[in-house]
PyMOL CGO cylinders between C-alpha atoms (Angstrom):
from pymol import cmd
from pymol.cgo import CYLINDER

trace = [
    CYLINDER, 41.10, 14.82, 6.68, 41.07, 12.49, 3.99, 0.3, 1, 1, 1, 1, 1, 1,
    CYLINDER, 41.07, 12.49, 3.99, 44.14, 10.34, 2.95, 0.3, 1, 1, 1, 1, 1, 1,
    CYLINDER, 44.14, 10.34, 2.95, 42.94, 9.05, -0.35, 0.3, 1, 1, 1, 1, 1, 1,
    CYLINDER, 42.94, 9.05, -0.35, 45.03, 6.63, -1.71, 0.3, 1, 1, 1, 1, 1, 1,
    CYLINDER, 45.03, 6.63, -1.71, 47.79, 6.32, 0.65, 0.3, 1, 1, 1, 1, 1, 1,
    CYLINDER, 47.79, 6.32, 0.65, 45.86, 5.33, 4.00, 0.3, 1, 1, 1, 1, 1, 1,
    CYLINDER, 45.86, 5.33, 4.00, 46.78, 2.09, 5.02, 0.3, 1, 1, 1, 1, 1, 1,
    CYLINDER, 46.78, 2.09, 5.02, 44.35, -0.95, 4.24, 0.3, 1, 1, 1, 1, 1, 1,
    CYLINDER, 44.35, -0.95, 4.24, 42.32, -2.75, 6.63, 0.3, 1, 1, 1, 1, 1, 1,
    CYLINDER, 42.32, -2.75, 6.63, 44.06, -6.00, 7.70, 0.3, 1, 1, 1, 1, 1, 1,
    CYLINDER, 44.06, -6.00, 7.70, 41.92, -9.60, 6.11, 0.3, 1, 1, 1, 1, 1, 1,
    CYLINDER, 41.92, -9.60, 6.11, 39.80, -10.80, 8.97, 0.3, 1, 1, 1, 1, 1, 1,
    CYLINDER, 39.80, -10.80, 8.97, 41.23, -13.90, 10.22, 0.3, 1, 1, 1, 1, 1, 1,
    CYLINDER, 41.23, -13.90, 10.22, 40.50, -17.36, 8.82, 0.3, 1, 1, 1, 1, 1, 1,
    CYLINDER, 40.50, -17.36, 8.82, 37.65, -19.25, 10.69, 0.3, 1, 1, 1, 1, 1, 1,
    CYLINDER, 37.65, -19.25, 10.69, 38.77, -21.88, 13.40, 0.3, 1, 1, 1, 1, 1, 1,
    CYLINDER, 38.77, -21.88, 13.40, 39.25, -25.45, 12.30, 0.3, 1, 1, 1, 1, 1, 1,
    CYLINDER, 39.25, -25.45, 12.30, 35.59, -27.48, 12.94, 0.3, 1, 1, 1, 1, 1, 1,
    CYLINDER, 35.59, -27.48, 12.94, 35.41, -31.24, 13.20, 0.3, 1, 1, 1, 1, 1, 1,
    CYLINDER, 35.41, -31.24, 13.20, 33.30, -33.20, 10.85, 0.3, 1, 1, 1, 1, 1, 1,
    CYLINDER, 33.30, -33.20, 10.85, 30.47, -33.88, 13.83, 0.3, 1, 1, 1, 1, 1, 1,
    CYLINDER, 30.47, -33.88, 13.83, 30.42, -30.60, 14.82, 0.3, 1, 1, 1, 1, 1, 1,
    CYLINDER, 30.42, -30.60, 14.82, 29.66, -29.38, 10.87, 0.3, 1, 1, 1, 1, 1, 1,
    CYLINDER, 29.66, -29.38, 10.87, 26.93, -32.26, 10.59, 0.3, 1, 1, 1, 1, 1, 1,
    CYLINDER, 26.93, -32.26, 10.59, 25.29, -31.22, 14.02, 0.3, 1, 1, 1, 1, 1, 1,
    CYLINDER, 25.29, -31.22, 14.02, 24.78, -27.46, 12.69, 0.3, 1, 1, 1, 1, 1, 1,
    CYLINDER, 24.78, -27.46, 12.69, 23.60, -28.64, 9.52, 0.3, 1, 1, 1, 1, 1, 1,
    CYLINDER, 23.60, -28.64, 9.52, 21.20, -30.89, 11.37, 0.3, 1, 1, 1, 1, 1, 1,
    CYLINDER, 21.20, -30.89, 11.37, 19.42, -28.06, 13.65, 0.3, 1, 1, 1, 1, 1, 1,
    CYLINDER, 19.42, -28.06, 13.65, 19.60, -26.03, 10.57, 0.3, 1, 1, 1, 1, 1, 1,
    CYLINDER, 19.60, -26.03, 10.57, 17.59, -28.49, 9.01, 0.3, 1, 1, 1, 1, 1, 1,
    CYLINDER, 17.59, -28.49, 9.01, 15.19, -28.83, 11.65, 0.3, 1, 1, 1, 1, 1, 1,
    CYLINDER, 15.19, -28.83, 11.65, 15.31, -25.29, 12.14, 0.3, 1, 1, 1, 1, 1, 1,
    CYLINDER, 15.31, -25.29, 12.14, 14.29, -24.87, 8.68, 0.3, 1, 1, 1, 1, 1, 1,
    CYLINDER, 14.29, -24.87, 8.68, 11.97, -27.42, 8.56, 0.3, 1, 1, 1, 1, 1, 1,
    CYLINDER, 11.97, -27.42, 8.56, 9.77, -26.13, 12.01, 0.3, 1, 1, 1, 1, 1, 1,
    CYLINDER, 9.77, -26.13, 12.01, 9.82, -22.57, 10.22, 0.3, 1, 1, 1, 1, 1, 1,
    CYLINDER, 9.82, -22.57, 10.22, 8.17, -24.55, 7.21, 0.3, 1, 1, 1, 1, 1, 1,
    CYLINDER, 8.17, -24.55, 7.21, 5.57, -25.93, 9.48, 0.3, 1, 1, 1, 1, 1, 1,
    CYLINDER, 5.57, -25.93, 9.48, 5.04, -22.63, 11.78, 0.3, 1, 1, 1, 1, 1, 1,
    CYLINDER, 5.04, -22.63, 11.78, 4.62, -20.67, 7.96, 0.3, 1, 1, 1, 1, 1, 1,
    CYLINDER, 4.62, -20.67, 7.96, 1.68, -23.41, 6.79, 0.3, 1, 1, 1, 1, 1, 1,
    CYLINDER, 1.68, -23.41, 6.79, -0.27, -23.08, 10.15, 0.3, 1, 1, 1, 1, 1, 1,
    CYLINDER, -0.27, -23.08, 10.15, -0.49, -19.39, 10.25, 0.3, 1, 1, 1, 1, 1, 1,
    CYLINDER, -0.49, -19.39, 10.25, -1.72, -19.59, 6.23, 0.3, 1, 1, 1, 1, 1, 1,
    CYLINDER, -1.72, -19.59, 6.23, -4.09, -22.20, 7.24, 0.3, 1, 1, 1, 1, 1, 1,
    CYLINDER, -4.09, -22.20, 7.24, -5.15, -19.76, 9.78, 0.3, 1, 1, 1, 1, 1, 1,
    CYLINDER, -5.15, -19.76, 9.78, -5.60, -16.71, 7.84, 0.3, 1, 1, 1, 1, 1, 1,
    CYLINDER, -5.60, -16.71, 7.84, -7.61, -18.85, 5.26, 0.3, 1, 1, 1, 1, 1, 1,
    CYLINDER, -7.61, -18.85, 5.26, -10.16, -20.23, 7.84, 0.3, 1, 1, 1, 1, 1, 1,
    CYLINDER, -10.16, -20.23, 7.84, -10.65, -17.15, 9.04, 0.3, 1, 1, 1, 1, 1, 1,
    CYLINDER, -10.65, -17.15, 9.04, -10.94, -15.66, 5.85, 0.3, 1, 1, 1, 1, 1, 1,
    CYLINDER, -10.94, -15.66, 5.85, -13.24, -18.12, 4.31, 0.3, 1, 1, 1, 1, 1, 1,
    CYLINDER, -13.24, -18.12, 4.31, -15.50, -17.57, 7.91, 0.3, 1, 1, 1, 1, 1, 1,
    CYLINDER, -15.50, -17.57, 7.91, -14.95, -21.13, 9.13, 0.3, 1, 1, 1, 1, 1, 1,
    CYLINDER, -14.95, -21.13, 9.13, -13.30, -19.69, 12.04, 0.3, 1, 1, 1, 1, 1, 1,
    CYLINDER, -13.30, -19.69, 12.04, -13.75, -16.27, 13.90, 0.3, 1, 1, 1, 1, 1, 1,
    CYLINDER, -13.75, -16.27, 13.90, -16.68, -13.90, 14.99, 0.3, 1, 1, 1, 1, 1, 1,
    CYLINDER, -16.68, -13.90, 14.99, -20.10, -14.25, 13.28, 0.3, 1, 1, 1, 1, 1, 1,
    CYLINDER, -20.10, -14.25, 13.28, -22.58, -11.98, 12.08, 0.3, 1, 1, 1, 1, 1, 1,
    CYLINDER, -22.58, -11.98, 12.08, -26.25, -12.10, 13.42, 0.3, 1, 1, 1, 1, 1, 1,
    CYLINDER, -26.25, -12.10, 13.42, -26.99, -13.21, 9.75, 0.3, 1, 1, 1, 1, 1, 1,
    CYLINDER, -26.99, -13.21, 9.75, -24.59, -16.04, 8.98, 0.3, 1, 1, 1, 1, 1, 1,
    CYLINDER, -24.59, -16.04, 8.98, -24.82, -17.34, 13.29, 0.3, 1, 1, 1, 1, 1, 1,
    CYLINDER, -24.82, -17.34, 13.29, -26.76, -20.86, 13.76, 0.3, 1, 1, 1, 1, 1, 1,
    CYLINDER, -26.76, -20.86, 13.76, -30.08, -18.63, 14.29, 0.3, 1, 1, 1, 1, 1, 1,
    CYLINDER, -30.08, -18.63, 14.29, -29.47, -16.22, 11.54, 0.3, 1, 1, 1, 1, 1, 1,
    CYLINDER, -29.47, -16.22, 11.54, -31.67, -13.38, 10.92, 0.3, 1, 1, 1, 1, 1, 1,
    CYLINDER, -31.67, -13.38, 10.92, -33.43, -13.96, 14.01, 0.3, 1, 1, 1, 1, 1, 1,
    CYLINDER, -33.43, -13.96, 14.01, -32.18, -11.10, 15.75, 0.3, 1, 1, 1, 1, 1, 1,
    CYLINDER, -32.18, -11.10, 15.75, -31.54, -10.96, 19.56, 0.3, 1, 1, 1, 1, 1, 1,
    CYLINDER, -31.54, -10.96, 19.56, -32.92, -13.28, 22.01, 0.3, 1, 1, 1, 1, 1, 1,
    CYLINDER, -32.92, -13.28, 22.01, -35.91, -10.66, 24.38, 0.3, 1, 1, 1, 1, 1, 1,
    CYLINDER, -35.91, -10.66, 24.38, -36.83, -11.79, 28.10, 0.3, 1, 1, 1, 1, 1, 1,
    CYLINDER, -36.83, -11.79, 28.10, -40.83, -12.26, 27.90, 0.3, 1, 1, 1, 1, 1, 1,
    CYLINDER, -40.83, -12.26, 27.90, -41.24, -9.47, 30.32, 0.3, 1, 1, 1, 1, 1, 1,
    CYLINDER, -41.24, -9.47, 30.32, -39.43, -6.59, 27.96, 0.3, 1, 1, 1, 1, 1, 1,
    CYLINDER, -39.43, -6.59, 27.96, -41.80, -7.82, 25.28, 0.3, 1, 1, 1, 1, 1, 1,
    CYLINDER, -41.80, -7.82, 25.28, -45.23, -5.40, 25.04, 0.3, 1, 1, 1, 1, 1, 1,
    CYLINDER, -45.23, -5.40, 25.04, -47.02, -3.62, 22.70, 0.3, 1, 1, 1, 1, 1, 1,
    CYLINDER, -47.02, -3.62, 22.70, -45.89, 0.40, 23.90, 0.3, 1, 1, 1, 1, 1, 1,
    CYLINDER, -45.89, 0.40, 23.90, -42.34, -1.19, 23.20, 0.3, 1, 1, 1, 1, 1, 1,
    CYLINDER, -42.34, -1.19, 23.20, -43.34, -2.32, 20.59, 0.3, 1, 1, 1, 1, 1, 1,
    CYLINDER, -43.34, -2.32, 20.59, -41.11, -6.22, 21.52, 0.3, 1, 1, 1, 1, 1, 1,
    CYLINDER, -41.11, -6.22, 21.52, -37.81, -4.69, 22.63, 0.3, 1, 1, 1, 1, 1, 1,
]
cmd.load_cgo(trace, "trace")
């Protein structure tokens, strides 16, 4: 059932306890730090993603490898003329 207007109201939530000064310029400190290591963690993993966007870091193609276009590496017995080198 619904009371509309005449329920009673939810009591105000209690003030919050009295802090010290230190205690108020510790928290602000870690949140600083906090803040500032979340700042640090965010510019590595962009660094990251743009390395291995850019191809600087990650897998390589056959093409763009130190030997590129060269194809695979074939033991000297696997290479004749019936299989035609591979």
């Amino acid at each position: 059932m619904c009371a509309g207007p005449f329920r009673p109201k939810a009591p105000p939530p209690p003030p919050p306890p009295v802090e010290e000064e230190s205690v108020r310029q510790q928290r602000l400190r870690m949140r600083k730090q906090q803040d500032a290591e979340r700042a640090a963690n965010k510019q590595k993993a962009f660094e990251e993603r743009v390395a291995a966007y850019s191809g600087r870091v990650g897998r390589r193609s056959l093409l763009q490898g130190r030997r590129g276009g060269q194809g695979f590496e074939i033991a000297a017995t696997l290479m004749s003329k019936p299989t035609l080198g591979a």
